[in-house]
C-alpha positions, -999 to +999 in steps of 0.1 A: -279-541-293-295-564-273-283-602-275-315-624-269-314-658-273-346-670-292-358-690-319-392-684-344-412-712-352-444-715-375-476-728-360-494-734-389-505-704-416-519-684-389-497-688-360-461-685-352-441-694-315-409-674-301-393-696-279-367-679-259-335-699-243-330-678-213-340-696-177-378-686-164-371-654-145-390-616-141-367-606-163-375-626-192-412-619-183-406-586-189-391-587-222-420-609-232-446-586-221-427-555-243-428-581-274-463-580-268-466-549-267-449-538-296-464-568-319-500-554-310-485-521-311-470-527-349-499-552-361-530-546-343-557-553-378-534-584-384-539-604-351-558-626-334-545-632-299-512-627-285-504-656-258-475-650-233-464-680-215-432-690-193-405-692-219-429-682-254-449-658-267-471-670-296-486-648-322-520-658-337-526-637-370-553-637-399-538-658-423-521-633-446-498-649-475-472-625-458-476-626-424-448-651-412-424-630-431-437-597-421-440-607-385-398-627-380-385-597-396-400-570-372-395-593-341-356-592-351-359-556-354-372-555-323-341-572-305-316-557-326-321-525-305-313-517-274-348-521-259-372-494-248-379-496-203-410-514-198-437-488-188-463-513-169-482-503-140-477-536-118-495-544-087-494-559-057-527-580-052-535-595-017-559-628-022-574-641+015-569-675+025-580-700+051-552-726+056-578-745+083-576-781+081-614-784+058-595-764+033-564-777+033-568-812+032-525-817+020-514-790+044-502-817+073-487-836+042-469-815+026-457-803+060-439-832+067-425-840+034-409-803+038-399-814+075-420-784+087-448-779+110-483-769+091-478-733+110-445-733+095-458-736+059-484-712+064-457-685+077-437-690+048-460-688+023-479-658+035-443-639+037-436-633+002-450-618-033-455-639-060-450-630-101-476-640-121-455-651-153-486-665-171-523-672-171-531-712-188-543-739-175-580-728-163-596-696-174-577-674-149-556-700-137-519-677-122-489-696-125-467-679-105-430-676-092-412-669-058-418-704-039-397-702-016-375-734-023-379-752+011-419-755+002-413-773-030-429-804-033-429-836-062-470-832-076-489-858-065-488-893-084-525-895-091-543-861-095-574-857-077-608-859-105-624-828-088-606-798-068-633-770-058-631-737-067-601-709-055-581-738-040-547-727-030-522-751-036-482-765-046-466-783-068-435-787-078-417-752-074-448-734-080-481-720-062-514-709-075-547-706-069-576-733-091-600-704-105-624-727-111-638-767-099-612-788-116-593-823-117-553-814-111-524-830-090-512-799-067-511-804-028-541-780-017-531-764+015-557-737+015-588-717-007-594-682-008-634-667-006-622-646-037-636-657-073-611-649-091-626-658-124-658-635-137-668-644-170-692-620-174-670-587-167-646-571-192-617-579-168-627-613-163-592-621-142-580-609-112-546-604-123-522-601-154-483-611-161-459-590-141-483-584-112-476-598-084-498-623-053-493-619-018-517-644+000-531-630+039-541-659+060-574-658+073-600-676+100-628-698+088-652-672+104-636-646+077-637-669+049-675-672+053-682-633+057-662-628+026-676-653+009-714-646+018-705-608+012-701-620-026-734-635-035 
């Protein structure tokens, strides 16, 4: 038996939340991505949508006198077993950036607040792989994990009305990329050439939970042959 700390809650007559208790890690990921899995798996003409986030997983369902019932019973099933291996075919996804100064208008900013150099910043960002835990925010938008501690910064005070499009940027513990033109308060020390949002395709995203981001610094020069190869 598996001892998971969690709690059900009701959204409603056609929703229900599990919040788990355990500290954001890959781990926890991972069991969230099996719930999902077996929910779909035992439920599939019942649902709605299925939405995995950092610490929940919340179940949208056709709103069935039963349902709320039918699902809190199976999910305790589910974690009164010792659970399954998670079969996922994670990868490793490699998103371009250009960390030049007209991208990355917080880079000597930041910097300093992390009592770095910008070149510093830019090596220590590029070195690792990222999670993605979760997509939210923006269609597409990857909130992922690994910042390396010494790059965390506080967001800033007053967000910015309009970041452009595939802006890389930090705040707080975390990194991402802005998918999309958007307001938001990260420090943008970068954008990739990538569009990583296609709302026209059947994978609209460029990645899912569990994969995992390592970003390649690039020259302005590569940015706009990468960028004029996708038009």
């Amino acid at each position: 038996m598996i001892k998971q700390n969690f709690r059900i809650v009701s959204n409603g007559d056609s929703a229900i939340t599990i919040l788990f208790i355990d500290e954001i890690s890959e781990l926890l990921s991972q069991k969230i991505i099996l719930l999902k899995s077996y929910v779909w798996q035992e439920f599939t003409d019942d649902l709605v949508d299925i939405i995995p986030a950092y610490q929940s997983l919340t179940i949208c369902f056709k709103p069935y006198r039963d349902m709320y019932s039918r699902l809190e019973k199976s999910i305790k099933q589910f974690f009164n077993q010792n659970l399954p291996k998670l079969e996922y075919d994670s990868k490793l996804i490699e998103i371009p950036v250009c960390y030049e100064q007209e991208f990355a208008p917080d880079l000597i900013k930041l910097a300093k607040n992390c009592g770095l150099t910008s070149e510093q910043v830019i090596d220590i960002h590029t070195q690792h792989n990222y999670l993605v835990h979760m997509l939210g925010f923006l269609p597409g938008f990857l909130y992922l994990g690994g910042l390396p501690s010494i790059l965390t910064c506080p967001r800033k005070s007053i967000p910015e009305l309009s970041i452009p499009a595939g802006s890389v940027a930090i705040g707080g513990n975390q990194t991402g990329v802005y998918p999309v033109a958007s307001p938001g308060g990260w420090h943008i020390i970068g954008r990739t050439p990538l569009n990583l949002f296609k709302a026209d395709e059947k994978k609209p995203f460029i990645a899912n939970p569990l994969d995992k981001i390592r970003f390649v610094s690039i020259t302005k020069f590569e940015f706009d042959a990468m960028k004029k190869s996708q038009l």
